[in-house]
C-alpha beads as a LAMMPS data file, in Angstrom:
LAMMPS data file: protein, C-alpha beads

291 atoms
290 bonds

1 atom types
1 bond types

-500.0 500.0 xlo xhi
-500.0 500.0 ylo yhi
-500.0 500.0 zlo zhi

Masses

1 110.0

Atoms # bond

1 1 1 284.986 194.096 -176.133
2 1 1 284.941 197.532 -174.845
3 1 1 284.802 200.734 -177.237
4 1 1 287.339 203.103 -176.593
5 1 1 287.103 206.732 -177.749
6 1 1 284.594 209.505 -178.110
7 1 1 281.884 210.432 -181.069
8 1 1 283.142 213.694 -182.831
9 1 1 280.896 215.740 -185.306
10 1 1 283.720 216.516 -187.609
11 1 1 284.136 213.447 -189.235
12 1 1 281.228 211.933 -192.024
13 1 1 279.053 209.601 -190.751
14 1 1 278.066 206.306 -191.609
15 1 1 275.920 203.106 -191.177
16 1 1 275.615 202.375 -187.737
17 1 1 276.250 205.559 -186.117
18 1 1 273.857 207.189 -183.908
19 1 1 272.328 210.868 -184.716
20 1 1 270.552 213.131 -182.114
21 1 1 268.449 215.280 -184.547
22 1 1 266.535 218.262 -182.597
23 1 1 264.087 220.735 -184.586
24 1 1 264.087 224.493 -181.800
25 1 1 260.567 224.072 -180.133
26 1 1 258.929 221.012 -181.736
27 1 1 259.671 218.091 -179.770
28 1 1 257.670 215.847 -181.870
29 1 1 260.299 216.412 -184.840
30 1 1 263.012 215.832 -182.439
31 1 1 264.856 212.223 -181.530
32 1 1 267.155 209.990 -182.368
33 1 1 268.121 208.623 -185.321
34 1 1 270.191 205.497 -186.341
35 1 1 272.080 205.818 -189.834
36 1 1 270.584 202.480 -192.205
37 1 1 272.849 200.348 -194.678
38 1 1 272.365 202.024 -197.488
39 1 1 273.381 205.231 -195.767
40 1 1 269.734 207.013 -195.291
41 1 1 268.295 208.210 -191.900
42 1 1 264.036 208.684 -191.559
43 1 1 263.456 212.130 -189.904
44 1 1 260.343 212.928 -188.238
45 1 1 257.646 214.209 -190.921
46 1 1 260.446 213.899 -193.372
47 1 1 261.131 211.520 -196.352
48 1 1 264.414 209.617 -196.458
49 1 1 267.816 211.993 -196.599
50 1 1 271.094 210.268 -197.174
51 1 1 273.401 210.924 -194.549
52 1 1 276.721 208.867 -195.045
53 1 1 279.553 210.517 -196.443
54 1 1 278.297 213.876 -195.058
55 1 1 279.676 215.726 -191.304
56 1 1 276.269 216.732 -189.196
57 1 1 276.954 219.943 -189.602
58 1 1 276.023 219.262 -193.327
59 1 1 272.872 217.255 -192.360
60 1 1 271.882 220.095 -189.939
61 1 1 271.897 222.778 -193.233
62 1 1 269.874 219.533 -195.328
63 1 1 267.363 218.965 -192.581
64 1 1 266.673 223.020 -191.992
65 1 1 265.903 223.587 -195.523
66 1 1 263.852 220.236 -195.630
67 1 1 262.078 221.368 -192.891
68 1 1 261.394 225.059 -194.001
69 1 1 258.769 223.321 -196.170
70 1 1 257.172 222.733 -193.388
71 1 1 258.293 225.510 -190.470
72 1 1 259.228 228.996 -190.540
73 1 1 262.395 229.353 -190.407
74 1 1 263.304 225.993 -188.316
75 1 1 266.684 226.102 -186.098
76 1 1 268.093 222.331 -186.524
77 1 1 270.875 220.697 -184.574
78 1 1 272.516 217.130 -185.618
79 1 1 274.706 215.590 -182.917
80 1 1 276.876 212.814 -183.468
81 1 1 275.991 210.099 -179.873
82 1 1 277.411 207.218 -181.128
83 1 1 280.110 206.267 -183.876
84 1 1 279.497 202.694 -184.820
85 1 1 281.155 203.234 -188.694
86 1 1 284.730 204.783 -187.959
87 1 1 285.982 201.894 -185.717
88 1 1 289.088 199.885 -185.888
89 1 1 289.672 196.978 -183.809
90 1 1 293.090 195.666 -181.641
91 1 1 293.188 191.962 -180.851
92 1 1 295.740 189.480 -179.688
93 1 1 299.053 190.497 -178.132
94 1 1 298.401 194.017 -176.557
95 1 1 297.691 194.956 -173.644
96 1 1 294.204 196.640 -174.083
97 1 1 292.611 194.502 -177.327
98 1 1 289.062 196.129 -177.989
99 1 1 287.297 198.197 -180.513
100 1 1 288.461 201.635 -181.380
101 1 1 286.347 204.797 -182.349
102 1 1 288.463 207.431 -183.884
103 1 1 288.089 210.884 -185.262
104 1 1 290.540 212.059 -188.325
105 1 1 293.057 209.881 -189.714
106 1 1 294.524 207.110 -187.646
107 1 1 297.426 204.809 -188.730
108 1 1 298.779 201.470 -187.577
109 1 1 301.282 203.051 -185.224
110 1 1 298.306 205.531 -183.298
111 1 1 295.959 202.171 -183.014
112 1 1 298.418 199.675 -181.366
113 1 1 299.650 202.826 -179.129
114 1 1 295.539 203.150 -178.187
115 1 1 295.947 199.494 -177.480
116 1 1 299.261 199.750 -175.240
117 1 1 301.514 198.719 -177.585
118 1 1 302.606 195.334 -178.918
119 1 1 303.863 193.036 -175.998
120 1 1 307.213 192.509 -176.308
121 1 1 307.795 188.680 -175.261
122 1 1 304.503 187.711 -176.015
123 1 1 303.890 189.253 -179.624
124 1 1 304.983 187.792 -182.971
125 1 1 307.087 190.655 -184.846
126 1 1 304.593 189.744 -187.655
127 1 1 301.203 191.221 -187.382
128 1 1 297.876 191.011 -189.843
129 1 1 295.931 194.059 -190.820
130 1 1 292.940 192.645 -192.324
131 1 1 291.144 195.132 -194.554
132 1 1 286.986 194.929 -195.324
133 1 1 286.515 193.231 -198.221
134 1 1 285.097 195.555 -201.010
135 1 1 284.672 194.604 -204.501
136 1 1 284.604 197.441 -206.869
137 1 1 282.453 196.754 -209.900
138 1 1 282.503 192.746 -210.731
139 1 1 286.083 192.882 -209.507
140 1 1 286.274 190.628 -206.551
141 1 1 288.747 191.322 -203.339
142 1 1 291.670 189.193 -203.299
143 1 1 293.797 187.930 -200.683
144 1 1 296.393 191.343 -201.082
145 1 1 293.327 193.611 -200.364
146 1 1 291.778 191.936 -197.355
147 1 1 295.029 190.783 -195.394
148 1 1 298.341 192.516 -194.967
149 1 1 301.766 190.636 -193.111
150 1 1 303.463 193.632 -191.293
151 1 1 306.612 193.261 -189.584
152 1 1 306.983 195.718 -186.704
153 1 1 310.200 195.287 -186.734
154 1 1 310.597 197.347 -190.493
155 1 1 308.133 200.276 -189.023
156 1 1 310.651 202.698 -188.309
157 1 1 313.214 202.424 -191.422
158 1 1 310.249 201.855 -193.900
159 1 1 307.163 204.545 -193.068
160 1 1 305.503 203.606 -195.647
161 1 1 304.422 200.564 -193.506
162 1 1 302.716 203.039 -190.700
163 1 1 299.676 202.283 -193.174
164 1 1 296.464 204.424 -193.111
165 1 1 293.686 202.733 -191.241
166 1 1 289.948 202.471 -193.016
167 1 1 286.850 201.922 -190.787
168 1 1 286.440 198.375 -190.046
169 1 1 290.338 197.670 -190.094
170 1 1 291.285 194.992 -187.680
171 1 1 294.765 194.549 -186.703
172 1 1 295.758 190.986 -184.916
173 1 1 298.845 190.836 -183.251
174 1 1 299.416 186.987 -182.810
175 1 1 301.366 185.277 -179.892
176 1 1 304.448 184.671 -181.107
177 1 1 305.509 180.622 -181.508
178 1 1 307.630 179.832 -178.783
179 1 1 309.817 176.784 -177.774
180 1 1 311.345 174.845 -174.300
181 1 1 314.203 174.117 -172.942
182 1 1 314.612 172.664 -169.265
183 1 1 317.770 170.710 -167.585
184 1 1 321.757 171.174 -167.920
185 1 1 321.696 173.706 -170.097
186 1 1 322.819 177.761 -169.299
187 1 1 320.271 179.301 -169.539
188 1 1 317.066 177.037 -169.493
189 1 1 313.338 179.086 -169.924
190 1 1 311.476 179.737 -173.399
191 1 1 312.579 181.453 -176.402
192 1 1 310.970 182.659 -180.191
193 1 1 310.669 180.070 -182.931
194 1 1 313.198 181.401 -184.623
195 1 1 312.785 180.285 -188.665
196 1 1 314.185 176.969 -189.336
197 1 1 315.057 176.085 -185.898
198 1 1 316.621 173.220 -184.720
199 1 1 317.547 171.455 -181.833
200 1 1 321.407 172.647 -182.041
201 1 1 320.535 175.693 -182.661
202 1 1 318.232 176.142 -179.315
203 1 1 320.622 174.282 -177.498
204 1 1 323.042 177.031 -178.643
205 1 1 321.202 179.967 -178.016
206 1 1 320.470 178.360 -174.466
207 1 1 324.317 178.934 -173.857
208 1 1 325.156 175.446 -174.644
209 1 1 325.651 172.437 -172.383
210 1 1 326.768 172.231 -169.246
211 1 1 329.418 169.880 -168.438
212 1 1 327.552 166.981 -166.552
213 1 1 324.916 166.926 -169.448
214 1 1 324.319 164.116 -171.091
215 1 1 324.967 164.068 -174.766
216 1 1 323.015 161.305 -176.527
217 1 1 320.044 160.815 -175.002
218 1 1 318.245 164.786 -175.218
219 1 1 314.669 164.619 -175.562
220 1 1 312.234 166.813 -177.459
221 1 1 308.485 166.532 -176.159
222 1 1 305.992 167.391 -179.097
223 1 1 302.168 167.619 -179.131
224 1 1 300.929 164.409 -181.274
225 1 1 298.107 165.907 -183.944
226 1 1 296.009 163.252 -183.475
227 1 1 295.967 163.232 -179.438
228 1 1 295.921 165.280 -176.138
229 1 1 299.542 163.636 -175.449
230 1 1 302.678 164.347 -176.236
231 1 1 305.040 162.210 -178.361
232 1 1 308.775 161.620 -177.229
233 1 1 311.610 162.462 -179.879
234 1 1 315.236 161.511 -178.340
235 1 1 318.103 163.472 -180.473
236 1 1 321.823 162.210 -179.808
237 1 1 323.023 166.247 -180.003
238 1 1 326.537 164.991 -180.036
239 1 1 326.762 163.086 -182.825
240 1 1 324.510 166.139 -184.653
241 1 1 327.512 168.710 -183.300
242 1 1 330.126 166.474 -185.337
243 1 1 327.873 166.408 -188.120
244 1 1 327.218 162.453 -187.866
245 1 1 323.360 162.897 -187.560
246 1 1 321.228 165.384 -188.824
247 1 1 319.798 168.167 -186.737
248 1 1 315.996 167.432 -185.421
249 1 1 314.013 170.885 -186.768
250 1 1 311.799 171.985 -184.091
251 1 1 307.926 173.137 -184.203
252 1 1 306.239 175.552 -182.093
253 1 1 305.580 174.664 -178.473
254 1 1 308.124 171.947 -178.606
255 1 1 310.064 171.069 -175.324
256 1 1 313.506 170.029 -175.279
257 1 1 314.849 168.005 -171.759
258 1 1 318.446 167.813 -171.699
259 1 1 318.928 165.661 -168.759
260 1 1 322.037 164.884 -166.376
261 1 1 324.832 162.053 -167.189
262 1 1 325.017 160.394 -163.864
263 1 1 328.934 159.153 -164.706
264 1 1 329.728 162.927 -166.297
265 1 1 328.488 164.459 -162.937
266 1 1 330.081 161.517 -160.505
267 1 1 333.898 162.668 -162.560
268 1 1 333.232 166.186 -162.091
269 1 1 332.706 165.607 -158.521
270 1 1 335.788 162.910 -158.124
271 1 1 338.230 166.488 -160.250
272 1 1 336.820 168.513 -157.994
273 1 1 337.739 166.642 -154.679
274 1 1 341.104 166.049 -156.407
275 1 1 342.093 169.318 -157.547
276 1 1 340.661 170.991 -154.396
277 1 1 339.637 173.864 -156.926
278 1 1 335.779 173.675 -156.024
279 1 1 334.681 174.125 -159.956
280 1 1 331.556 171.926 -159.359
281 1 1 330.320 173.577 -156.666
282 1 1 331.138 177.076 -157.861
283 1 1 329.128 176.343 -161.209
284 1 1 326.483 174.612 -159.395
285 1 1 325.819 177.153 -157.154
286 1 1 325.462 180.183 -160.308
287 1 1 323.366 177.252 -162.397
288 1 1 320.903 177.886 -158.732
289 1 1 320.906 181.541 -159.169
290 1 1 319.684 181.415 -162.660
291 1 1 316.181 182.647 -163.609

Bonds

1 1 1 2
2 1 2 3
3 1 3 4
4 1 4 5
5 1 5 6
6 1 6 7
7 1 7 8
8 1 8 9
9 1 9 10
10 1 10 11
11 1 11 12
12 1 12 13
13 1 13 14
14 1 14 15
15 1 15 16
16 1 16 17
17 1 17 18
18 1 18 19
19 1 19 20
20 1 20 21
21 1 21 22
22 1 22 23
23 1 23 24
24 1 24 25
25 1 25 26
26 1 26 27
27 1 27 28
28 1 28 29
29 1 29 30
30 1 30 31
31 1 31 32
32 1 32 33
33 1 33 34
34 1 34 35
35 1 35 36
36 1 36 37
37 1 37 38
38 1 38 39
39 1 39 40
40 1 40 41
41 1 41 42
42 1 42 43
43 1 43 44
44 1 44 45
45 1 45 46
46 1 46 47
47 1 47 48
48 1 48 49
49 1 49 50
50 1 50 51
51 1 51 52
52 1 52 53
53 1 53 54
54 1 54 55
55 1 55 56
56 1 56 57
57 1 57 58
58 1 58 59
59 1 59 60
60 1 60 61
61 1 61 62
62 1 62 63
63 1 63 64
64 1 64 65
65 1 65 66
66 1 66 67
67 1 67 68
68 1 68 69
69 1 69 70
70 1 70 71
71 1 71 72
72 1 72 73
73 1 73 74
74 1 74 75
75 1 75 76
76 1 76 77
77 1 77 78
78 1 78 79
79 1 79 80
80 1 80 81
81 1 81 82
82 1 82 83
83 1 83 84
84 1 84 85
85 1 85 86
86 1 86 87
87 1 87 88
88 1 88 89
89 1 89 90
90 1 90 91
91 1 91 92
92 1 92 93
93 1 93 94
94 1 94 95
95 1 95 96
96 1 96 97
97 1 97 98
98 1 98 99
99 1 99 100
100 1 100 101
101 1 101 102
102 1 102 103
103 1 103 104
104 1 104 105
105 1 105 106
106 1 106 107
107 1 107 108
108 1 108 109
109 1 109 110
110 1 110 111
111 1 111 112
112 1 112 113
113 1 113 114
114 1 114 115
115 1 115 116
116 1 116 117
117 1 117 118
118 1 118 119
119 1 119 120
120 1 120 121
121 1 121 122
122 1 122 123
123 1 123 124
124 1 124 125
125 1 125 126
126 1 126 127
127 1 127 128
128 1 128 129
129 1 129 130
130 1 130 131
131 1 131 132
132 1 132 133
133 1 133 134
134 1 134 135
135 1 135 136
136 1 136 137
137 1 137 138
138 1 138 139
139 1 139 140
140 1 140 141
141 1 141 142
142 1 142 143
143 1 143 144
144 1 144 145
145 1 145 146
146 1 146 147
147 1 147 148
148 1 148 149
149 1 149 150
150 1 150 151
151 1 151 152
152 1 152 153
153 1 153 154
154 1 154 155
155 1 155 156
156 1 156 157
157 1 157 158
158 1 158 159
159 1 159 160
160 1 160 161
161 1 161 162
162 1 162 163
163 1 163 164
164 1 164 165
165 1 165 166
166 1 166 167
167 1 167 168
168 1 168 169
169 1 169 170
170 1 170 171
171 1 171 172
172 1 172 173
173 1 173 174
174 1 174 175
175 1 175 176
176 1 176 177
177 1 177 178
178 1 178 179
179 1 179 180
180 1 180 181
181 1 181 182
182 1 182 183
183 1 183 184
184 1 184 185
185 1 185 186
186 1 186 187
187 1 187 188
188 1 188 189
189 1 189 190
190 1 190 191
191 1 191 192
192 1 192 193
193 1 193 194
194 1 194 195
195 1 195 196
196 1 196 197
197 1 197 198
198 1 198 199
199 1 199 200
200 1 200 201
201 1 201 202
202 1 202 203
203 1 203 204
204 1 204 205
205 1 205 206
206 1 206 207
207 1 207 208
208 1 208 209
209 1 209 210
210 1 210 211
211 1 211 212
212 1 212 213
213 1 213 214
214 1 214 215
215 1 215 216
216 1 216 217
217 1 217 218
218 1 218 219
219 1 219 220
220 1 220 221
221 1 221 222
222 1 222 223
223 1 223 224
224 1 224 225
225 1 225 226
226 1 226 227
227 1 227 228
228 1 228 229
229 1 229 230
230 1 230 231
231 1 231 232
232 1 232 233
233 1 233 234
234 1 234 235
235 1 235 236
236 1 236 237
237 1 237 238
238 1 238 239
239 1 239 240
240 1 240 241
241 1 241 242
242 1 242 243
243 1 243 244
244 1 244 245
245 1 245 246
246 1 246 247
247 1 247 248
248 1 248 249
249 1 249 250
250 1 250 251
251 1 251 252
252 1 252 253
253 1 253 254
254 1 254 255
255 1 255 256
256 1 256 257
257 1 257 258
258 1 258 259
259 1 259 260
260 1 260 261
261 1 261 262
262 1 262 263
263 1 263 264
264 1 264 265
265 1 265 266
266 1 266 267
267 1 267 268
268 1 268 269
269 1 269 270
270 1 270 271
271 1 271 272
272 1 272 273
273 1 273 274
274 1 274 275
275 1 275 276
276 1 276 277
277 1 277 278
278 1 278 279
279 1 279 280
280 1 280 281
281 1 281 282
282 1 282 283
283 1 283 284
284 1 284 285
285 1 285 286
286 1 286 287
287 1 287 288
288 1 288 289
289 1 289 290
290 1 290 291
């Protein structure tokens, strides 16, 4: 993944990062430093200073009085190259998922804007913002303090939610579970999982039948668990509209095939050559223009 954003020497460093430590006229004191685990960095000549937690601007006044053992009056500049410990990271559903180095405080809102924002048909409303786990004491982390649920949709009216980001966040936006609808239906295409979804309900939010569908023999095409295939589930959706027969819930990445009733379509035709009114081939021909 690429790393977006710039190293900035106002903000404490910490494992990871990168430190370009040089000591005015004595080049062999000079280089680069990498920050350990536990915090310390190993300058030149030098035994071990702890560095995390401070801004190099504070490691600059540590190492010039360090080195003043050792020099007259040393001049000592600390630059920040590369920030490895304030990251966050953006995956799934965004436009620009990737690793995030940030100066300052950053909250949820700021990191999915540095990621372009959370796709609108493709993103679940619910993201996860998975914390590092960090047991204080013999406490350990629990589920609550790694992994937070966020709905997007509550970000405005409840602030609060616009959490605080710590280094090493990650925030996955998931695709959002989708099901299919194709055949004599208004408006046939894709649509959310809604919860507890059914087959009259998608049929419903499809705009409903059209009038030369057939009504008992609708098909819902569902990946088998146990195979590559897909298993074959066949719904009568108007005996589940008169309440005869219990609506089919549907699962994610279902697809529902509401075909044609050849004798429904042969009587439309037969009204329409009768009444001279042209109904079929009016609604055909929007049913053509339809996305």
């Amino acid at each position: 993944m690429q790393v977006y954003g710039a190293a900035s020497g106002v903000d404490p460093v910490g494992p990871g990062d990168l430190l370009d430590i040089q000591v005015f006229g004595e080049p062999q004191m000079s280089g680069q430093v990498r920050v350990a685990a536990n915090g310390d960095i190993r300058p030149a000549f030098l035994p071990a200073v702890h560095a995390a937690g401070k801004t190099p601007g504070d490691i600059e006044q540590t190492l010039q009085k360090d080195y003043g053992t050792l020099l007259r009056n040393p001049l000592v500049s600390v630059r920040l190259l590369e920030n490895n410990s304030r990251r966050i990271t953006v995956t799934g559903a965004v436009p620009r998922p990737g690793i995030y180095a940030y100066s300052g405080q950053l909250r949820l809102l700021d990191a999915l804007t540095l990621a372009g924002g959370v796709d609108p048909v493709r993103a679940s409303p619910s993201i996860f913002l998975l914390h590092p786990a960090k047991a204080e004491g013999n406490a350990q982390p629990s589920v609550d303090t790694v992994m937070e649920t966020i709905d997007t949709r509550q970000l405005m009216e409840h602030p609060d939610l616009n959490r605080l980001l710590e280094p090493g966040d990650v925030i996955d936006v998931p695709q959002q579970r989708r099901v299919y609808i194709t055949g004599d239906v208004l408006h046939p295409g894709e649509m959310p999982l809604l919860p507890q979804m059914t087959l009259g309900k998608a049929i419903t939010i499809a705009g409903g039948l059209l009038p030369q569908a057939s009504h008992g023999t609708i098909r819902v095409l569902r990946q088998s668990p146990t195979s590559t295939g897909r298993k074959q589930l066949v719904a009568d959706i108007g005996a589940i509209q008169s309440n005869r027969s219990p609506d089919l819930p549907l699962q994610a990445g279902d697809i529902i095939v509401v075909p044609s009733s050849a004798l429904r379509a042969s009587g439309l035709e037969v009204l329409d050559f009768l009444s001279g009114t042209g109904r079929w081939r009016v609604q055909q021909s929007i049913l053509n223009t339809l996305p």
